[in-house]
C-alpha positions in Angstrom: 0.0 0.0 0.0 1.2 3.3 -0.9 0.8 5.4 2.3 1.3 8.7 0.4 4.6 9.9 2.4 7.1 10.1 -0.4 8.7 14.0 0.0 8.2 14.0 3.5 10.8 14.2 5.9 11.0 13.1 9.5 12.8 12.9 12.7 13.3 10.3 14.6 14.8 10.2 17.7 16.4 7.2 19.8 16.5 5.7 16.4 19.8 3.7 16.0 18.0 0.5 17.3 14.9 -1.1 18.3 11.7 0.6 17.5 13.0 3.6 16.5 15.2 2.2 13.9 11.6 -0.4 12.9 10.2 3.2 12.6 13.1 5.0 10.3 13.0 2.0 8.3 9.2 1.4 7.9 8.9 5.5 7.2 12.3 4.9 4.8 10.5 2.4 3.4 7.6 4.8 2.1 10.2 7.3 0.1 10.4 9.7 3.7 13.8 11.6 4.0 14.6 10.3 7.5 17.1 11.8 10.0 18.4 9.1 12.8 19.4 10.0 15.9 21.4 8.2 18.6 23.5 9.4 21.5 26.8 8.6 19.6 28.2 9.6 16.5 29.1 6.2 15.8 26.0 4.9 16.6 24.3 7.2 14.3 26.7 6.8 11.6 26.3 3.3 11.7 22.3 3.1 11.7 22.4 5.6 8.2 24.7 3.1 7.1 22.5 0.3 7.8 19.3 1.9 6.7 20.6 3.0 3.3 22.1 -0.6 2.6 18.1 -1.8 3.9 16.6 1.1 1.2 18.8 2.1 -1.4 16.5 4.5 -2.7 16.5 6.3 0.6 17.7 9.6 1.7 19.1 9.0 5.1 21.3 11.2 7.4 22.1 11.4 10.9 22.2 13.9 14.3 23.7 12.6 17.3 22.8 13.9 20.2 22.5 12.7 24.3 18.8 14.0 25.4 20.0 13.8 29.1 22.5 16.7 27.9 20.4 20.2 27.7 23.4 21.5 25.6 23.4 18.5 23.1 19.8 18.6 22.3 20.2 22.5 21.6 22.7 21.8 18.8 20.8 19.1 17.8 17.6 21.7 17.6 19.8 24.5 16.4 20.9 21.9 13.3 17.7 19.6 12.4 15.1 22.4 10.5 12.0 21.9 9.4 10.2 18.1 9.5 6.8 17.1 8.2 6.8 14.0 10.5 8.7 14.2 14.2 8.4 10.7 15.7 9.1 11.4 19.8 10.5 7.7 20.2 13.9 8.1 22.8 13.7 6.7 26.2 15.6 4.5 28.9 14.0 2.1 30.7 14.9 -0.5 33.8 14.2 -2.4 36.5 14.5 -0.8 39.9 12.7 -0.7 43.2 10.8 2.7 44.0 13.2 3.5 47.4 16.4 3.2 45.2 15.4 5.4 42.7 17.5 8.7 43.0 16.3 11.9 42.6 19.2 12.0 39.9 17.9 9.4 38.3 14.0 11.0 38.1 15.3 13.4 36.7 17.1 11.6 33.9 14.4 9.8 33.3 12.4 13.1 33.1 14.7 14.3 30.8 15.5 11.6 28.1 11.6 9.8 28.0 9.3 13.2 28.4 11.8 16.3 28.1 12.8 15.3 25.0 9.3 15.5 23.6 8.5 18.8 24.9 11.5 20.2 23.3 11.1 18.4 19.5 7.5 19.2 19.7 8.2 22.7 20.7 10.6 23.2 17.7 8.5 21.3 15.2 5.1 21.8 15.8 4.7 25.2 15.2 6.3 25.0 11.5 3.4 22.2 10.4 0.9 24.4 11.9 1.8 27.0 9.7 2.3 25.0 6.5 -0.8 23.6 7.6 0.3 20.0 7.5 2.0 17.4 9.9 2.6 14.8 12.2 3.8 14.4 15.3 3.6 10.5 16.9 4.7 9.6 20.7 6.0 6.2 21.6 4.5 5.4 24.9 3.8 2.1 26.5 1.4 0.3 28.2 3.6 1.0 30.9 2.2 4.6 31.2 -1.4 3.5 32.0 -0.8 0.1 34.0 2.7 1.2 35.8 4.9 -1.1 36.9 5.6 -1.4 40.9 9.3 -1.9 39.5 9.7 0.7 37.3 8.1 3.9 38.9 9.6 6.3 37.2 10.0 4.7 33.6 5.5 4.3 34.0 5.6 8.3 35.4 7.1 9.9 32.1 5.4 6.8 29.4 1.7 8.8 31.7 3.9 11.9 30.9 3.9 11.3 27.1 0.2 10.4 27.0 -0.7 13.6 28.8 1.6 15.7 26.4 0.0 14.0 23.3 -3.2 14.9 24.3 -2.7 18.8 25.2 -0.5 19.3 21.7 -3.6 17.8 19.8 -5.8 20.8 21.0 -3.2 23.1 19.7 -3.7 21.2 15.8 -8.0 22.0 15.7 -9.3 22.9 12.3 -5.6 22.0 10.5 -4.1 19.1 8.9 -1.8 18.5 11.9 -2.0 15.7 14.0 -0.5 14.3 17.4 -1.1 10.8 18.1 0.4 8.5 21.0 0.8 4.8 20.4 0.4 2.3 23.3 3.0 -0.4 22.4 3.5 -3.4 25.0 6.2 -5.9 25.9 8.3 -5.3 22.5 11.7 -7.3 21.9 13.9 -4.0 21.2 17.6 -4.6 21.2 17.7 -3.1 24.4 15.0 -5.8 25.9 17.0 -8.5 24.0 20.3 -7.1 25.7 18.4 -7.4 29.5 17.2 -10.7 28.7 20.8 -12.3 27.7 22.5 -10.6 30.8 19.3 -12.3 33.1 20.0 -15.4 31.3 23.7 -15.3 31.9 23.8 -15.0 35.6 21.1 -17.7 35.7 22.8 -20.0 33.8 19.3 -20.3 31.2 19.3 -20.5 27.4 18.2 -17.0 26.8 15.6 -18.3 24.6 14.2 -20.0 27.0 14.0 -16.9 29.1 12.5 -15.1 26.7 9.7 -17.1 26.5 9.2 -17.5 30.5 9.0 -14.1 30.8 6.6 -13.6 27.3 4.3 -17.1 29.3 4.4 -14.8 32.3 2.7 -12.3 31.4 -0.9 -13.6 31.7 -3.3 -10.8 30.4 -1.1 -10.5 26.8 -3.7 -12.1 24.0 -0.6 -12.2 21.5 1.2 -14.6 24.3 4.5 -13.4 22.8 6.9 -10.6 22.8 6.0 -7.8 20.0 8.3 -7.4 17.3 9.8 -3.7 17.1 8.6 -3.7 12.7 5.3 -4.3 14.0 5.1 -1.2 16.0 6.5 0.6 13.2 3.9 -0.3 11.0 1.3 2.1 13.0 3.8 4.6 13.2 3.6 4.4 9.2 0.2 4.5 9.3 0.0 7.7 11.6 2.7 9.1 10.1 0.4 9.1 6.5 -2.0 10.9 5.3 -4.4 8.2 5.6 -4.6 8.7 9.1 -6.0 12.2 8.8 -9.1 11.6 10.8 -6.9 10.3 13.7 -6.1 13.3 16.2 -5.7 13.5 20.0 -5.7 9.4 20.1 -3.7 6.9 22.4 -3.6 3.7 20.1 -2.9 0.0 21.6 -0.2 -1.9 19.8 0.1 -3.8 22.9 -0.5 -7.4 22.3 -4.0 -7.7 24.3 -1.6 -6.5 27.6 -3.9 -4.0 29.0 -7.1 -4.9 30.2 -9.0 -1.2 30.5 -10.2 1.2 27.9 -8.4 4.9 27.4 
């Protein structure tokens, strides 16, 4: 299906892996001019590289830039220009109990996985308004509405992202901008895949069969396996196209069946 994208050009950040990359390559895919972004100038070098080996056709290039540095992300605003489609993707996530989470380490948190959407969208957004035209796309998790008693302060800024979604749609009424927020649930990213083979390590398991353990364990997922990072990407497409036009101010489940209320 031709999703009508071709000439656009979008951002992506936390892109040189996992979902985000699914997403540069899904939106590469559809003739967008995609700009990558990873924390590491060999990271992102390497991603552009991969993508135009993936696409060809595609016109790939790269910022890096470390969102839990204030003076990074102003270079990377200062140097980026204008974007049809910004997809607010970056974010760090972990395990940790509530009492050993610093206030450092809130505030990092705060900073890469909702910061870092404030300050895209506050760059981008008001550019489509005035063309009149636009997307802007949020990757939040299931995590943000059913937060996990282990990972406090990763649920607090994916709740974050649903709440900024849903104000920057109001600011889009009566134009041909929209700001969606997808819902995506247990996804095997790289970074997910990393976790599992250091789990797997120390407990002396196949990390296959820890994978699937922890996919079995989760008893409310209807999929009743991990979800795979392209199909999250393929919503993003969707969104990101101007198909989706009479989509605006939603939070979409691509969450496997986890969640068991309504938004």
């Amino acid at each position: 299906m031709d999703l009508g994208l071709t000439g656009k050009r979008a951002f992506v950040s936390g892109s040189t892996q996992g979902i985000g990359y699914a997403i540069a390559r899904a939106l590469a895919d559809e003739g967008v001019a995609v700009v990558v972004n990873g924390r590491s100038a060999e990271r992102v070098d390497a991603a552009v590289e991969r993508l135009r080996a993936a696409v060809p056709t595609a016109d790939v290039t790269g910022i890096p830039a470390d969102f839990a540095d204030p003076g990074q992300v102003r270079a990377l605003l200062e140097s980026l220009g204008e974007v049809d489609i910004l997809v607010n993707n970056v974010g760090v996530f972990e395990v940790s109990a509530f009492g050993q989470i610093s206030d450092e380490d809130w505030q990092r948190y705060l900073d890469i996985n909702l910061m870092s959407g404030v300050r895209l969208s506050r760059h981008a957004l008001p550019a489509m308004l005035d063309r009149g035209w636009g997307r802007v796309i949020f990757v939040s998790s299931e995590s943000g509405v059913n937060v996990p008693a282990d990972m406090t302060h990763y649920g607090v800024t994916k709740a974050g992202m649903l709440a900024l979604g849903n104000g920057l749609a109001k600011l889009t009424r009566g134009t041909g901008v929209t700001v969606n927020t997808i819902l995506g649930g247990p996804t095997y990213s790289d970074g997910v895949a990393e976790t599992v083979a250091q789990i797997s390590q120390a407990q002396g398991m196949p990390a296959d069969q820890l994978k699937g353990a922890i996919a079995a364990g989760n008893t409310t997922s209807l999929l009743e396996r991990f979800i795979e990072p392209a199909e999250i990407a393929h919503l993003a497409a969707y969104l990101a196209s101007p198909l989706s036009s009479a989509t605006n101010g939603a939070a979409l489940r691509a969450d496997g069946g986890v969640l068991t209320t309504t938004l």
